[in-house]
Backbone as CSV, one residue per row, in Angstrom:
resi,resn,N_x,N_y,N_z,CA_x,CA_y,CA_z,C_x,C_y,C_z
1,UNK,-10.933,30.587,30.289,-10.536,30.846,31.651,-10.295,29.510,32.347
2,UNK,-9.413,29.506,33.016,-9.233,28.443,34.151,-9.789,28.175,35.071
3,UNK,-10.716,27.256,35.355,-10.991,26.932,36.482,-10.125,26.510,37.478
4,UNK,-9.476,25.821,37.421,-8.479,25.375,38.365,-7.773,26.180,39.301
5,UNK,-7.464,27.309,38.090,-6.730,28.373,38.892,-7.573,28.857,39.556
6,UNK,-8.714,29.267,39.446,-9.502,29.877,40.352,-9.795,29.401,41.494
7,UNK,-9.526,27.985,41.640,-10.266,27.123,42.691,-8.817,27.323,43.569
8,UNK,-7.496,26.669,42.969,-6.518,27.042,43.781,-6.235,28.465,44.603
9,UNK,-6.887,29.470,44.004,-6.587,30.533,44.653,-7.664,30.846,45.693
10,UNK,-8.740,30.591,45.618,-9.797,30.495,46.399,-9.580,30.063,48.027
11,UNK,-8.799,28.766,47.572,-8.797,27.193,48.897,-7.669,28.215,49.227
12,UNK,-6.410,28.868,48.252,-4.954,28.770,49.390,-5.192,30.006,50.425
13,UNK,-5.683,30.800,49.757,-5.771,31.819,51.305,-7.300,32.187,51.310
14,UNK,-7.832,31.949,52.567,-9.207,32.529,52.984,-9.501,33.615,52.864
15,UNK,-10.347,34.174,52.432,-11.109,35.441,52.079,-11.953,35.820,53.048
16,UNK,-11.913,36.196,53.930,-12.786,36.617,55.220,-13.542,37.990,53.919
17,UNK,-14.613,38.103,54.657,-15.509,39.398,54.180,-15.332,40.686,54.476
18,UNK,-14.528,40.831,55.885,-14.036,42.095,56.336,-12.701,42.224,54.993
19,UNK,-12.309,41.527,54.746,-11.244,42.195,53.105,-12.052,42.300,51.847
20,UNK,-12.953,41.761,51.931,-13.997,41.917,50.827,-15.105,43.053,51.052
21,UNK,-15.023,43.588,52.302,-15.414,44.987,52.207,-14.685,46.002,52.201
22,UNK,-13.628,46.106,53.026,-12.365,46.826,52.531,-11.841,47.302,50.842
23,UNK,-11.806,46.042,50.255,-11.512,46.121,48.571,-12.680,46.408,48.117
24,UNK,-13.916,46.458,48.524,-15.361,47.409,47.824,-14.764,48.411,48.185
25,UNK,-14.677,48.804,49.146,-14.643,50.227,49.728,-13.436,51.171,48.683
26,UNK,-12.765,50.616,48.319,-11.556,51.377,47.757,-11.816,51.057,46.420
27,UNK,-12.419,50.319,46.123,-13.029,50.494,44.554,-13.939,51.450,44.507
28,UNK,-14.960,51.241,45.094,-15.923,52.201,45.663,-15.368,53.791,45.701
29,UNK,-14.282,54.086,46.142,-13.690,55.491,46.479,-13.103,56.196,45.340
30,UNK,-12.536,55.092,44.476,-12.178,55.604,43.447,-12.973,55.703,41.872
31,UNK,-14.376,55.106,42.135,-15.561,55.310,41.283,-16.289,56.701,41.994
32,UNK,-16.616,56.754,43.271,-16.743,58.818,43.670,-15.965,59.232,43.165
33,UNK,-14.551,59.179,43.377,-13.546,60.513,42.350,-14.080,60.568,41.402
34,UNK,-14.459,59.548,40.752,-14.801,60.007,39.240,-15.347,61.282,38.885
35,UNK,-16.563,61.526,39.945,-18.092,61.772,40.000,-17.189,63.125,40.440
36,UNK,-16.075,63.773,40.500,-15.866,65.256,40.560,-15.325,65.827,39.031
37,UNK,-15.787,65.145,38.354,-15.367,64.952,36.981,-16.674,66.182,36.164
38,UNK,-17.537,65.536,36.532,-19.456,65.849,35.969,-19.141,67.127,36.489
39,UNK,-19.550,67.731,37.408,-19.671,68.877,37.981,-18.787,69.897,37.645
40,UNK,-17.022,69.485,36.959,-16.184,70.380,36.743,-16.299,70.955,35.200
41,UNK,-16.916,69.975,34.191,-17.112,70.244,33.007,-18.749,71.080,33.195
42,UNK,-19.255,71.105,33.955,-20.896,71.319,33.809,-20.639,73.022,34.440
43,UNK,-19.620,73.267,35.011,-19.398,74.346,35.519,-18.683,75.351,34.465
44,UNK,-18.004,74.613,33.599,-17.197,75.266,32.554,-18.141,75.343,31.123
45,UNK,-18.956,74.560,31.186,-20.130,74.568,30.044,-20.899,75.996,30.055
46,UNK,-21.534,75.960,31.803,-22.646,77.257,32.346,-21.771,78.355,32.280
47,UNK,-20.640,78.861,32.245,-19.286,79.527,31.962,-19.514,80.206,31.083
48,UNK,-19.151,79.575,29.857,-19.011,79.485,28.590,-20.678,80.375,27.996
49,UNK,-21.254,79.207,28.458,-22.675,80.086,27.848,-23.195,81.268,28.603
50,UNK,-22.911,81.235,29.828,-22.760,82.706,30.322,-22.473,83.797,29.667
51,UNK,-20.953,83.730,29.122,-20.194,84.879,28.423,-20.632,85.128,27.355
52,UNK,-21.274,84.003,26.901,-21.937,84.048,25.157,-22.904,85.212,25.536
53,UNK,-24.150,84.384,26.553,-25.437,85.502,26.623,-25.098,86.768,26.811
54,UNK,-23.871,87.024,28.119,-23.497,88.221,28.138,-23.058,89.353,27.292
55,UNK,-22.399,88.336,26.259,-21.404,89.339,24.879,-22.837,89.481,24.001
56,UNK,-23.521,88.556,24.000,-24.793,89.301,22.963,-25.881,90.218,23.733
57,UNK,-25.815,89.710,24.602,-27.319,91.033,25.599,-26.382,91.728,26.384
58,UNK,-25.580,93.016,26.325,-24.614,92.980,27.584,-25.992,94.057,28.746
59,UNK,-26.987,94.067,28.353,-28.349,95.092,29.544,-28.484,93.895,30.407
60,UNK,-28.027,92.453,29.823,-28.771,91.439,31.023,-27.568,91.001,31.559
61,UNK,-26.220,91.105,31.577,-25.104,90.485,32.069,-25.110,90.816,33.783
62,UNK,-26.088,91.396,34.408,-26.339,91.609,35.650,-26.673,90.276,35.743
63,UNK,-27.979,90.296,35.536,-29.184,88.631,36.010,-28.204,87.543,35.501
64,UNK,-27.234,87.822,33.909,-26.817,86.201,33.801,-25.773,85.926,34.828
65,UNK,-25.023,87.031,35.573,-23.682,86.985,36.147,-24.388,86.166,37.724
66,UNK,-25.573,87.024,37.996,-25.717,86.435,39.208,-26.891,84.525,39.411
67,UNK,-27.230,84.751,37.781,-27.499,83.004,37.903,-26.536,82.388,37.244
68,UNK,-25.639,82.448,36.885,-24.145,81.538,36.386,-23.450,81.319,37.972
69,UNK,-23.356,82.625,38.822,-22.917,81.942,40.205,-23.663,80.956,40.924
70,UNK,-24.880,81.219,41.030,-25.762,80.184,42.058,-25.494,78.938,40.922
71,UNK,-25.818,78.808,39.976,-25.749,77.518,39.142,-24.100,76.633,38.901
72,UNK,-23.014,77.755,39.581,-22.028,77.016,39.671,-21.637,76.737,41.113
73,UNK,-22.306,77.017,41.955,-22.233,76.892,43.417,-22.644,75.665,43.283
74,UNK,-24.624,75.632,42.786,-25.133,73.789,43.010,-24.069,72.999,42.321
75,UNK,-23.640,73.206,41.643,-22.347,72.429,40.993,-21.365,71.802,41.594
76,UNK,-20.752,73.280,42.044,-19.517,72.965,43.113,-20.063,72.051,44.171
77,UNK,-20.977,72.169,44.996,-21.531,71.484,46.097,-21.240,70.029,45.569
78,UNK,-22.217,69.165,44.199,-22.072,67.802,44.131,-20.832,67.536,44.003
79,UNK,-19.986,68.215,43.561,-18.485,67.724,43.034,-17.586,67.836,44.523
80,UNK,-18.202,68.506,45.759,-17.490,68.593,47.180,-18.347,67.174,47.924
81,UNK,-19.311,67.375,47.338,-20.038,65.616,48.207,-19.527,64.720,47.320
82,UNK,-18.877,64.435,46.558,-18.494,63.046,45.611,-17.323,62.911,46.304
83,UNK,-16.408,64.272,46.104,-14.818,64.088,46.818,-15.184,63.638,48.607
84,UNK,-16.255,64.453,49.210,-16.449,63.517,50.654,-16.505,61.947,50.593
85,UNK,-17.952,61.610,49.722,-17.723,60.638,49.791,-16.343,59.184,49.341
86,UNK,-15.782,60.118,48.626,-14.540,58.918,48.080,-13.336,58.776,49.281
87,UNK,-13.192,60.166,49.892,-12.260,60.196,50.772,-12.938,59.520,51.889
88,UNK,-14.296,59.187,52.599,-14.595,58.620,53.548,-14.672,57.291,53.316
89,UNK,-14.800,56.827,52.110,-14.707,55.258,51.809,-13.207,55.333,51.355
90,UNK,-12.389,55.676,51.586,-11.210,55.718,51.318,-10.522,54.895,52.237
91,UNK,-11.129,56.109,53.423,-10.266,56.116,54.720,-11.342,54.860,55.750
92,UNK,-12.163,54.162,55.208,-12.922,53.046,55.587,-11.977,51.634,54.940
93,UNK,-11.851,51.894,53.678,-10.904,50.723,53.103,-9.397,50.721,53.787
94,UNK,-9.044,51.713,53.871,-7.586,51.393,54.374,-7.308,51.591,55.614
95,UNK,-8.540,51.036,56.322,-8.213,50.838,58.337,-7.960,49.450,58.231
96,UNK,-7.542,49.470,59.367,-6.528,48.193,59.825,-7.544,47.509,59.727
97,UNK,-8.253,46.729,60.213,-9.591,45.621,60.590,-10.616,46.180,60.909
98,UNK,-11.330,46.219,60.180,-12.891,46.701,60.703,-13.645,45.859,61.041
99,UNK,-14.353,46.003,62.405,-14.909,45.028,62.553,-16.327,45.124,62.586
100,UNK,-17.308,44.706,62.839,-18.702,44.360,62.792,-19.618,46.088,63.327
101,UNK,-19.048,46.148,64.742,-19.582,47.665,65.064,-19.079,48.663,64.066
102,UNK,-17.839,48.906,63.841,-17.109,49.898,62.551,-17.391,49.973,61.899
103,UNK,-18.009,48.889,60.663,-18.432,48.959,59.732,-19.944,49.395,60.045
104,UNK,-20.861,49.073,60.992,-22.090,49.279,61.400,-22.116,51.138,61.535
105,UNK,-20.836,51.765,62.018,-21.000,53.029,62.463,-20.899,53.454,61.070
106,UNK,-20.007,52.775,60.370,-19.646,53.464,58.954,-20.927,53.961,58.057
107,UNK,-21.908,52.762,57.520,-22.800,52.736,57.399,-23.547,53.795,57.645
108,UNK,-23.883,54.222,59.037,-24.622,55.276,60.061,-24.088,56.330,59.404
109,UNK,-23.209,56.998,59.543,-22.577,57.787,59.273,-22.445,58.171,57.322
110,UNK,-22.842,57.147,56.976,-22.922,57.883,55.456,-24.613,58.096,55.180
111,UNK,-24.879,57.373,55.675,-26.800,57.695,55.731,-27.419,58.491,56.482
């Protein structure tokens, strides 16, 4: 690796921290998307083995039908808070200037 280059790019344009939280933030947003990933396979897994238990016991396909829903609801829920959170650090990275209070409310507002 180059040092040099690194140093030149460093000195020619200033890096204020308000762009260095901005570019977290949108890295940041697009590591939550990920996280609706888990929840969509974990929903299609509890699915799957649902229909199994059901096709072999069909006297219990009552109880499995109604815990395959609640167990894909808690599901659905983390995979609707991952997509919140990516879209709110989304829409945090790509404001014009954030400044010191903004980012302070931002903060507030995810905690």
């Amino acid at each position: 690796m180059d040092h040099t280059l690194i140093a030149q790019a460093a000195g020619a344009g200033a890096i204020d921290s308000a762009t260095i939280i901005k570019a977290a933030s949108l890295v940041g947003s697009g590591i939550a998307a990920v996280g609706v990933i888990g929840p969509g396979v974990g929903i299609g897994i509890a699915g799957s083995r649902a229909l199994e238990g059901m096709a072999r016991q069909p006297e219990m396909a009552t109880k499995l039908l109604v815990n395959a829903i609640i167990i894909a609801a808690l599901m659905e829920a983390l995979g609707l808070l991952a997509f919140v959170i990516a879209i709110q650090l989304y829409q945090f990275g790509s404001a014009a200037a954030p400044t010191a209070t903004t980012m302070i409310e931002a903060v507030r507002a995810i905690v």
